[in-house]
N, C-alpha and C positions, 0 to 999 in steps of 0.2 A: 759298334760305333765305327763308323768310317772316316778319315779323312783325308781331305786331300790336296795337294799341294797344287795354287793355280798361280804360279810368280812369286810374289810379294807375298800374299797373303796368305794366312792356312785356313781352309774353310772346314767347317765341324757337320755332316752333315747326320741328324738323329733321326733313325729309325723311330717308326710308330711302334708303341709299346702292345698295343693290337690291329689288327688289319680289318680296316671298315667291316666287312661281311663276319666276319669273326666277332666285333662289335655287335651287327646287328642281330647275328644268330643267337646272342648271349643275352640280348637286353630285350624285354618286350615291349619298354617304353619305348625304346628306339623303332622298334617294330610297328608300335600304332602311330607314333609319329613319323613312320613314313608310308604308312597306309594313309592318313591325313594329308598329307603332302599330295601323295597321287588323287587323292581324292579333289583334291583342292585344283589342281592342275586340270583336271577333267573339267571341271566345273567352270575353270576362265576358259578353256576350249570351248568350252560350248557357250558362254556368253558373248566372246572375241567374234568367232565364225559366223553365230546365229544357227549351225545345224539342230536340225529338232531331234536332239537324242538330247535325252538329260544328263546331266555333267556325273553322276555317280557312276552313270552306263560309261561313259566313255573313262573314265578312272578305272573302271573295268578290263576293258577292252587294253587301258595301258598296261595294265598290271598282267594282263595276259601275251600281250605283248613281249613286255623283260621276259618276263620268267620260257616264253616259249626260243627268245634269241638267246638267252645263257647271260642275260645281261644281270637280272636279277634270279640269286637263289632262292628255292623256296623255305630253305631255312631262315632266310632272310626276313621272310614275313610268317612264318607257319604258327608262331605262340600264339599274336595278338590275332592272327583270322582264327586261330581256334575259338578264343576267347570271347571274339565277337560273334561269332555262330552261337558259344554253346550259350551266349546271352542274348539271345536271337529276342528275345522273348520281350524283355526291356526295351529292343528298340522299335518296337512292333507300332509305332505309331497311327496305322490307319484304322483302328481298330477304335482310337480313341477319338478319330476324326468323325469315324463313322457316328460314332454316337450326337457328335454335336452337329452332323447336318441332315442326322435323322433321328430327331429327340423322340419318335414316338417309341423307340426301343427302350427309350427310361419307363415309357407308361407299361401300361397294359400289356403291349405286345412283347415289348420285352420283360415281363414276367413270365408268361409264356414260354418264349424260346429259353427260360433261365430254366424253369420247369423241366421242358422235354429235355435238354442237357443235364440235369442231375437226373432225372430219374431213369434216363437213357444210363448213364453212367453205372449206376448201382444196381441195372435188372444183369447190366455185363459181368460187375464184378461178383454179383450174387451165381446166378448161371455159369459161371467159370470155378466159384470154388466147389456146385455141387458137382460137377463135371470131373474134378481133381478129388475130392471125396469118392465118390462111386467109382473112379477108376482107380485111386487106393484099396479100397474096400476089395474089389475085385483080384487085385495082385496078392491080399492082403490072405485073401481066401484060398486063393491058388498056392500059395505058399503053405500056409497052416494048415488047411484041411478044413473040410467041413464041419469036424466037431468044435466044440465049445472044450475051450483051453483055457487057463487062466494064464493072464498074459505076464510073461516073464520077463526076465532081461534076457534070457539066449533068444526067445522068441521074438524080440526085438531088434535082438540085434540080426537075426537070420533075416527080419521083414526089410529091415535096414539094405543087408548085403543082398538081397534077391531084387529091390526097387534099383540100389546103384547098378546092381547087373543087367537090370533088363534095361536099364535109358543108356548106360552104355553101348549094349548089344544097338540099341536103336540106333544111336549114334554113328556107329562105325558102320552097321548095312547101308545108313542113307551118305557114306562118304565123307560125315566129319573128321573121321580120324583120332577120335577121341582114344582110342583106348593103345595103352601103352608107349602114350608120346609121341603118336604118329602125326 
């Protein structure tokens, strides 16, 4: 607390108990409400001017703006744009636009395309686990031996320690760095 003497009077003057950016690095509400704000700014630009860029684009463009002049931090906004990415999905609206100015994808044809999408899906998910099977099988072999073993817990747990060894080994030839905390 500071004060200080100007004549007459004594003035009080009180510190913020947090400093905005500090605020807004801490709160995510704070955060989407001033992704809003930008957002919202963008959008009277572009109604005020008349430029044909859409008001979200140029909210854009602001927000790249601060953050590239130091004016805004990125911790400043980084919770709620995670947040809004990782629910991308929710806001995916043209999809549902789609449908209503092209109803023939409720009929026929989109059963169709609903069709090649699941059975597209599950010939991937089936063909990937024989894929991982056979190439189990193979390590499985190469470890144990050709004979017929009856399967043990050491033998297990060697298949164990030879599967982590060899995706490691993989790991670190192709440069992940995976082994030893690298």
């Amino acid at each position: 607390m500071v004060i200080r003497n100007l004549g007459l009077v004594m003035v009080e003057r009180v510190r913020p108990a947090i400093s905005p950016r500090r605020f807004l690095a801490s709160s995510p509400i704070a955060q989407f409400a001033l992704l809003l704000i930008i957002w919202f700014v963008g959008c009277k630009i572009s109604e005020g001017t008349g430029i044909p860029v859409p008001g979200p684009v140029l909210g854009l463009v602001i927000t790249l703006v601060l953050l590239a002049t130091g004016v805004l931090d990125l911790s400043c906004i980084d919770d709620a744009a995670g947040w809004l990415i990782s629910e991308m999905l929710l806001f995916f609206v043209p999809a549902v636009i789609a449908l209503v100015v092209h109803p023939e994808l409720i009929g026929l044809l989109g059963i169709k395309v609903l069709a090649v999408i699941v059975i597209s899906t599950v010939l991937v998910m089936i063909v990937t686990s024989l894929v991982i099977e056979y190439a189990t099988k193979m390590i499985v072999r190469e470890v144990v031996g050709e004979e017929e073993e009856e399967d043990s817990l050491t033998q297990a747990e060697d298949i164990y320690i030879a599967l982590r060894t060899q995706l490691l080994d993989a790991g670190y030839e192709y440069g992940y760095g995976w082994r030893n905390g690298k």
